[in-house]
C-alpha positions, 0 to 999 in steps of 0.5 A, a space after each residue: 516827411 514821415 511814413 504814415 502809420 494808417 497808409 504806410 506810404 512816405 506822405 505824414 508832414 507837419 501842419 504848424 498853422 493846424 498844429 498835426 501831423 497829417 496825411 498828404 494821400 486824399 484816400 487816407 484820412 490819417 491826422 495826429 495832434 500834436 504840439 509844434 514847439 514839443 515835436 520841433 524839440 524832439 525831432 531835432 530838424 536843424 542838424 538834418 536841414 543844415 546835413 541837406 543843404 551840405 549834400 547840395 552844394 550849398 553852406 549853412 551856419 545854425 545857431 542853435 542859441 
């Protein structure tokens, strides 16, 4: 999650079947288009899931090709 930008709280996730980010908070209406390859790409999400799934005991091997 991200901190949403409107609202300031933890709530902004990615919608990949709707291709935003979005508000998770009902009270706010807070939603940004963005393209889901792209925003992947430059949010590097891999090394941090395989960092995560490390801190809970779990292994993980990432391909990155």
């Amino acid at each position: 999650m991200k901190k949403c930008p409107k609202c300031g709280q933890w709530t902004v996730a990615l919608n990949i079947s709707r291709s935003v980010l979005e508000c998770r908070r009902i009270d706010c209406d807070y939603k940004e288009t963005v393209n889901v390859n792209e925003y992947l790409e430059k949010t590097n999400v891999l090394p941090k899931l395989a960092e995560s799934l490390k801190m809970n005991g779990k292994t993980a091997t990432i391909s990155t090709h």
